[in-house]
Every structure is written in structure tokens, then in C-alpha cells.
C-alpha positions, 0 to 999 in steps of 0.5 A: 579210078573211074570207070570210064578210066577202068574202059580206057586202060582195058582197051589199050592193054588189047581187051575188046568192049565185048570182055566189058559188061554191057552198059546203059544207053550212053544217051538216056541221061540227055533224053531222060531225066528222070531215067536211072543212070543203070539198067536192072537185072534180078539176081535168081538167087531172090527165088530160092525158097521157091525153087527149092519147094518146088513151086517153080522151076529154075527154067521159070525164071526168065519169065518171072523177071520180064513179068517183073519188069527186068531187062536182065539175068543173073543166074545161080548154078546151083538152083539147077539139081538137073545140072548140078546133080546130072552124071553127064555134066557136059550134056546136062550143061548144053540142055540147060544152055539150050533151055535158057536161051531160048527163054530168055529170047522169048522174054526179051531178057539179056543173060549177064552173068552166072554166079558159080557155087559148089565147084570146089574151093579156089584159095584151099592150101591143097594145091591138087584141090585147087587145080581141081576146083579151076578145072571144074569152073572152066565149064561155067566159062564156056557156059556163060560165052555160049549164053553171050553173058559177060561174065562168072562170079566165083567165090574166094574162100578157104583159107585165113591166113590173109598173105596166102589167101592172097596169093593162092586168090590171084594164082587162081584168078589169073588161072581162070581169068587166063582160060576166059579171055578167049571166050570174052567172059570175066572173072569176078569176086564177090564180097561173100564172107570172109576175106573175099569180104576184105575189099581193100584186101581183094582189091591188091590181090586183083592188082597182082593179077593183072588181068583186065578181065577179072574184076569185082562184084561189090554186093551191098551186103555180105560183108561179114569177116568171122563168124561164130564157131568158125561158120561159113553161113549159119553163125553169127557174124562177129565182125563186120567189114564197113559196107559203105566203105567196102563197096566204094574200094570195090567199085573202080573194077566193078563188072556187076553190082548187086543191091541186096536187100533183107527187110523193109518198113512201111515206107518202103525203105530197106532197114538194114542198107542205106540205099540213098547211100549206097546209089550214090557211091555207085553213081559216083563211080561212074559205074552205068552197068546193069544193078541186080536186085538180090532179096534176101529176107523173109519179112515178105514174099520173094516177088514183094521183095523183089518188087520192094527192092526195085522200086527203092532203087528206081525212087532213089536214083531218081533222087541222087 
């Protein structure tokens, strides 16, 4: 299903455009060209090294994505110690609501999203747990509509059996997605390993939610099924989702894209992804939100990376 066709049905089920994610001129492609069919927002998640040596602060990032040239953000929870670690969770979340706006507004950057980690596990069988991890991102969801963004990413791990992690998937889904639809913030899953990296299997437990607002961020990486000795992250991956295919069954409730990227050639062309292939899914989707350049790799600095990856995407826009 289209995008547009995704708008059609929201709006008829009562959503308003402001629960949508916020789209690219809808003019750009007749007065320009050579513009790109997206808009490009950084993922923070491409500073991390520097964050954790402490050579710059998470309160930098605004800056160094609007010196970067990019006209969005995408936040991680966890490069913020002072919030993540603070006592007093809710006075340290107003601070960092407070910090982040204003530099975002002196940057002349939007706030899109916040991806939300170590807040509990959202398919664990515990049903306590559970309840326990919804409860601990409801904060986030009141966070993201006070930073006018349109949307959290959660993850979905914690169980292997494929029927129940669809079923406690969606019960936690339709929880938050249900909390969230008055402050006009999404849901969204991600493919970051395990069955959340199943798309075709994220894709029928989002059906069974049935909620306009929870949706996808497919991640052109990430698409690791198992890992060695059961890891989450460290192991190495033993079997592999198809990323072209998974990205393509993510798309039609796609709220968010992230180009990840790991190394590059001389050339200029990332080395694991085909990219070419990759926007082309993208566009034929009829997805025109905002795509965030996530590097993930150590073959160059994080800004060279960054760099790297947006100027792949611009070039090969300008060719599909």
C-alpha cells in the first residue's frame, strides 16, 4: 500500500495530519529537479563514540547537525547520563525538554523523533514486566509531544517464540499506541534484531494492532535473526533477514527511514547496502518524510561518516 493511500485510510479512521510525520515540500519535485524526493534528518546515534568520550556533549547535537547541513533530529535517550541516570526522572526530562528546544530552535533544526532504549522489555512473558516497561515509556511519549516531534521508536525484544511475541508485541503496541494518540505521537518499531527484524512478522502483528498511529521505521541495516550463543548485540549473527525485502514489507507504515551505513570505498560507495537499491524502494513507496543518516562504522570519523552517508543519499536520489 502506498503512502499516500496509508494518509487516505488515517484520516478517514479520524487521525489528524499532525499524528503523520512531517513531509517534504509537496511542490519541490515540480520547481526542482535535481532536489531529492526526501528531506534529511541525523540520527544521534552516529555521535555515540564521541558522546561517550566525552568530547562533546548530547546538548551539541543540534549544532553539529545544522553545521552538518541537516534539517532534522533524531534523538537517543540514552546519550543523556543526566536524564537516564537522574533521580528525579521527571525534573530531569523537563531540563532536557527545555535544553533541546531551545537548541534546536537556535539551529533552525526540527525535532522528529526519539528513539527509547533501556526502558524495560516490551514482549518479555513476565506480564508485571511488561506492564512496567509501558509505564516507563509513557514519559517519552509526553517528552517527544512536548518537543513537537511526531514520534518514539521502542524496541520489541524478549521473547522467541514467534505466536507470542506477536501477541505480547501488539498488547504492548496498542498500550502505548492507545496512551499516545492524544498527544498526537506515533509508535514505531524498528528492525533491530531478533523478531523485531522479522518484517513480514512485524508487519501482521502492526495488523492486529490496528491503530493508525503505530507504525514502522524500517533501518537498512539491522536485519539480524540469531546470533551466536544467544547475543543480543555482540555475537555474531548467524542468520540474516533479506534487508532489500524487509525494508520493502516495512515501508507502507513507515513514519520514519533510517539509512544505515557502516564503510565505504574510495569512491564514496557504501560497501555493505546497495543504496541505489535501497532509495529506490524507498521512492517507490511513495514515502517523502524525512531519511536519517545513521553511521555506524569505524573505518572513518563519525562527521566523515555522516558526511559520507548524506552525500551518497543526495547523489543517488539525484539518480533514481
Amino acid at each position: 500500500m502506498l503512502r499516500r493511500k496509508f494518509i487516505q485510510r488515517s484520516l478517514a479512521a479520524g487521525v489528524g495530519l499532525s499524528t503523520l510525520p512531517v513531509w517534504g515540500n509537496p511542490l519541490l519535485a515540480s520547481t526542482a529537479e535535481t532536489a531529492p524526493f526526501f528531506k534529511l534528518s541525523l540520527a544521534q546515534w552516529s555521535l555515540h563514540r564521541s558522546i561517550w568520550e566525552n568530547k562533546i556533549s548530547p546538548y551539541d547535537f543540534a549544532e553539529k547537525a545544522s553545521t552538518m547541513g541537516f534539517e532534522g533530529l533524531e534523538y537517543v535517550n540514552g546519550l543523556y547520563a543526566d536524564v537516564m541516570k537522574a533521580n528525579n526522572k521527571k525534573q530531569a526530562l523537563e531540563k532536557f525538554i527545555a535544553r533541546s528546544n531551545e537548541k534546536a530552535a537556535q539551529h533552525n533544526v526540527k525535532n522528529l523523533l526519539i528513539m527509547i532504549d533501556g526502558e524495560g522489555d516490551l514482549v518479555v512473558p513476565d506480564k508485571k514486566e511488561r506492564n512496567t516497561a509501558i509505564e516507563q515509556h509513557k514519559p517519552w511519549i509526553e517528552t517527544a509531544a512536548a518537543m513537537d516531534c511526531h514520534s518514539i521508536r521502542i524496541n520489541l525484544f524478549g521473547e522467541r517464540n514467534r505466536e507470542e511475541w506477536k501477541k505480547r508485541a501488539a498488547e504492548s503496541m496498542r498500550a502505548l499506541g492507545e496512551f499516545a494518540q492524544s498527544y498526537n505521537i506515533n509508535i514505531l518499531v524498528e528492525n533491530h534484531g531478533y523478531l523485531s527484524s522479522d518484517a513480514a512478522l512485524v508487519m501482521t502483528m502492526l495488523e492486529d494492532v490496528q491503530l493508525p498511529n503505530c507504525g514502522t521505521l524500517p533501518d537498512f541495516g539491522n536485519f539480524c535473526l540469531a546470533r551466536e550463543q544467544g547475543e543480543r548485540w555482540d555475537g555474531e549473527c548467524i542468520r540474516r533477514y533479506d534487508a532489500y525485502q524487509g525494508v520493502e514489507e516495512m515501508l507502507p507504515k513507515a513514519f520514519a527511514v533510517s539509512a544505515k551505513s557502516y564503510a565505504f570505498d574510495n569512491g564514496g560507495k557504501e560497501t555493505t547496502i546497495d543504496y541505489a537499491r535501497m532509495i529506490a524502494l524507498v521512492k517507490a513507496s511513495g514515502y517523502r518524510g524525512y531519511i536519517g543518516v545513521e553511521y555506524e562504522g569505524d573505518d572513518r570519523s563519525e562527521e566523515e561518516g555522516i558526511l559520507a552517508t548524506k552525500n551518497l543519499l543526495l547523489k543517488v536520489a539525484a539518480q533514481t
